[in-house]
N, C-alpha and C positions, 0 to 999 in steps of 0.2 A: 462677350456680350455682357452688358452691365445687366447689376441686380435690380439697381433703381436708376432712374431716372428726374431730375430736378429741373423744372423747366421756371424761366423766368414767365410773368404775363403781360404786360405792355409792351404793346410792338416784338410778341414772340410769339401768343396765343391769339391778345386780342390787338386790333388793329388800332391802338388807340390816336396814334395820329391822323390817322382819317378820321374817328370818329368826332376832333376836337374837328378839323375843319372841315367839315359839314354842319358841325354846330353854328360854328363861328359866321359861314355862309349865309346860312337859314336866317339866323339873328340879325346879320347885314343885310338879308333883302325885307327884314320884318321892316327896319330903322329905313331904308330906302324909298319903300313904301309908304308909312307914316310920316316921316318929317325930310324928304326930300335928297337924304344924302346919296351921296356914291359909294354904292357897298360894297367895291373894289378898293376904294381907299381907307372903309370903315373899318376892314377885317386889318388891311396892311396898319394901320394905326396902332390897333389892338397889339397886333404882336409885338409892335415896338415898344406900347409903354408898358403892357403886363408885367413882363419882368422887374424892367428900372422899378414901377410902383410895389412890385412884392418885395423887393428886395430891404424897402424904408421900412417893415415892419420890425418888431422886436423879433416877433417867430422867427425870421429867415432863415437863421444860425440854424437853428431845429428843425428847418426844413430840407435841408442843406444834409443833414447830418442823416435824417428817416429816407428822405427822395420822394420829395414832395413838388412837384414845378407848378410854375405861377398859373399853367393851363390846367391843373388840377384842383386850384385855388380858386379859380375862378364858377365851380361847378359843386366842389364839395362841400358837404356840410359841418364834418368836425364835429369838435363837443366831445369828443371820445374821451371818455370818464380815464382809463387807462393812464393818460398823464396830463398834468396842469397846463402842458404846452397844446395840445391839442383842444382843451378846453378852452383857452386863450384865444386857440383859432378861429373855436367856432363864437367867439365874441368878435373878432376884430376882422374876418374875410367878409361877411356883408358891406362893410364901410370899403374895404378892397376893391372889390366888384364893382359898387355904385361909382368911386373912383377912377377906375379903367374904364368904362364905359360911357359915364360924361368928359372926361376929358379924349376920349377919341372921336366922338359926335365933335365936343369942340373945336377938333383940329382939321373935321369935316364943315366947319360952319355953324354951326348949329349949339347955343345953350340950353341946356337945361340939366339939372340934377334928376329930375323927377324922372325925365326921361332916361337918363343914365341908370336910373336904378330900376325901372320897365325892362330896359334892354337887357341885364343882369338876372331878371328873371325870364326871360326868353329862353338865354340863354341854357341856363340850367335844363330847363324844359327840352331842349333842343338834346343837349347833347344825352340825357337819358332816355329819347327813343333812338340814337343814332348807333348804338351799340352793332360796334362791326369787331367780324373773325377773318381769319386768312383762310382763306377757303380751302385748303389744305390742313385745317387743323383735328379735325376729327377724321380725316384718313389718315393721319399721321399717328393719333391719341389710341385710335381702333386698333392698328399697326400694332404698337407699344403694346397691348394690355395682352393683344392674345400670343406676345411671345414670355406673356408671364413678369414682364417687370415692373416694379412699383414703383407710382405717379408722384412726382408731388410738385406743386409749387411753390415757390420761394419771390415773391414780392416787396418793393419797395412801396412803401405809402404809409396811410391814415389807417385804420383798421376799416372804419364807417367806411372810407368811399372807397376801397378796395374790396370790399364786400356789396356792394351797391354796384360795382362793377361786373361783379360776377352774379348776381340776383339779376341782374337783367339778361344773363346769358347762361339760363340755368344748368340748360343741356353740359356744359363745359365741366359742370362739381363732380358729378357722380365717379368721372376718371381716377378722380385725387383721392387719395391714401390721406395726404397732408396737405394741408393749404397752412402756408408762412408769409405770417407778414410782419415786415422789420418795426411799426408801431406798436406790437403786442411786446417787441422784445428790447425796444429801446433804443436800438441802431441798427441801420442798415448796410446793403451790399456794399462796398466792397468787404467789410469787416469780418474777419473769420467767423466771429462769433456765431451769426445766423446760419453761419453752413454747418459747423460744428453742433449747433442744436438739432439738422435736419438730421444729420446721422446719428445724432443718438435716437433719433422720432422713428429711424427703421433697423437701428440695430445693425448699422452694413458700418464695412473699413470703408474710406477714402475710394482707394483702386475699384471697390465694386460701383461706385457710383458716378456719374455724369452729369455735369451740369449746363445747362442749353441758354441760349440769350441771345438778345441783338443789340445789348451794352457792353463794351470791352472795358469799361471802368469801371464796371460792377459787376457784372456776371463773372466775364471771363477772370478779371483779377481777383475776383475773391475766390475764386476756383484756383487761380493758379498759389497765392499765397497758403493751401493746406494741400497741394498738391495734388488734387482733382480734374479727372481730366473733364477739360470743355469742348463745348462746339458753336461754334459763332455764328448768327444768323446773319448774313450782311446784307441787310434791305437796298443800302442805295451805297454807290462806289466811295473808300472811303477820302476825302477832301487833304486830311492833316492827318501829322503822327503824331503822339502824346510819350511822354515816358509815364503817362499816369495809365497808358494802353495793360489791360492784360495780354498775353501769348496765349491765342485759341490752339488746341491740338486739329482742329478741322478748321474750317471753313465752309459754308453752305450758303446758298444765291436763295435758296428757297427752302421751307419749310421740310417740303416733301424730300428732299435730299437729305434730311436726318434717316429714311429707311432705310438706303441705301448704305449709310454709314454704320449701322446698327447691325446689318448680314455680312458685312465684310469684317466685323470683328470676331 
């Protein structure tokens, strides 16, 4: 049985891809209402230019680099004094926002900036009440604490809007020993470095600890690069192989199936 436990939190603890498309939803039926579009076509729009348009920024590299995606971009605020890139952020993702979302009304018909930049604040709106868990996650957390082992998290992102993720879900902190987030430290998952500062945060070897996720390029390989073992959350069947894949030591369809793994050790 391990001493700790390091769990990733987007799409491990919180459901964040739901959360985005219930935003994305909501905001599509605001704009379908107001100015006439199709907000089946409005959201499919969305996803297609987010990217390409995050991508033109200077940030990206550094987005790239923390684990920041364009649907995070589209919500968070940045500014994070911590470093000048994140500062940068929060000057240059307002003009981001207003851009994806007039140019995907446009490709629904419809111009306007003004409204593009209405709809970017909807949005926002939208996705910070939509804050969704795996409904298995605090029978799993509850599990965890009363066999004695210590919680922590280990996340990618901003410091702001990964804290803003968890203030809206506050029930979720009291678990954690440590909450990590790869913008306080400069780089994120897959790089040893952030795993290697979790262990010195509780004082355990490698062997005593476990690292959890439902990213194999981040979780699982930065776990497997210091020799930690993992366990792979795999939400949806996986499509492609990667040489950039971590090797989970488990595999789990569900959340709940980490207890199960945790009594058999």
């Amino acid at each position: 049985m391990p001493k700790a436990i390091i769990f990733d939190l987007d799409d491990t603890l919180l459901w964040d891809k739901k959360s985005i498309e219930r935003a994305l939803h909501y905001t599509a039926q605001d704009a379908e209402k107001a100015y006439g579009v199709d907000s089946l076509k409005l959201v499919d729009a969305v996803r297609r230019i987010a990217p390409k348009i995050y991508s033109e920024y200077p940030t990206y590299a550094f987005t790239q680099t923390i684990g920041i995606n364009p649907f995070e971009g589209l919500w968070g605020g940045f500014g994070d004094v911590v470093n000048h890139q994140f500062r940068e952020m929060g000057r240059l993702m307002p003009d981001y926002r207003k851009r994806v979302w007039t140019e995907a009304l446009r490709q629904c018909g419809f111009t306007g900036e003004r409204e593009g930049e209405r709809l970017s604040e909807y949005f926002i709106a939208h996705r910070r009440e939509q804050p969704v868990l795996y409904e298995e996650t605090f029978e799993v957390l509850d599990f965890i604490k009363k066999q004695g082992i210590q919680l922590l998290i280990l996340t990618n992102g901003a410091p702001s809007l990964q804290l803003e993720k968890l203030a809206i879900t506050p029930n979720i902190v009291p678990y954690f020993e440590h909450i990590i987030i790869s913008g306080n430290i400069g780089i994120g998952k897959p790089s040893p470095v952030v795993f290697e500062h979790a262990l010195r945060l509780v004082d355990l070897r490698t062997e005593d600890v476990w690292m959890v996720g439902d990213n194999k390029r981040t979780d699982i390989l930065g776990a497997n690069r210091i020799g930690m073992k993992s366990i792979w959350i795999q939400h949806e069947e996986a499509t492609e192989v990667s040489r950039f894949d971590g090797k989970p030591d488990h595999t789990i369809k569900r959340l709940k199936e980490l207890i199960q793994v945790i009594q058999e050790e």
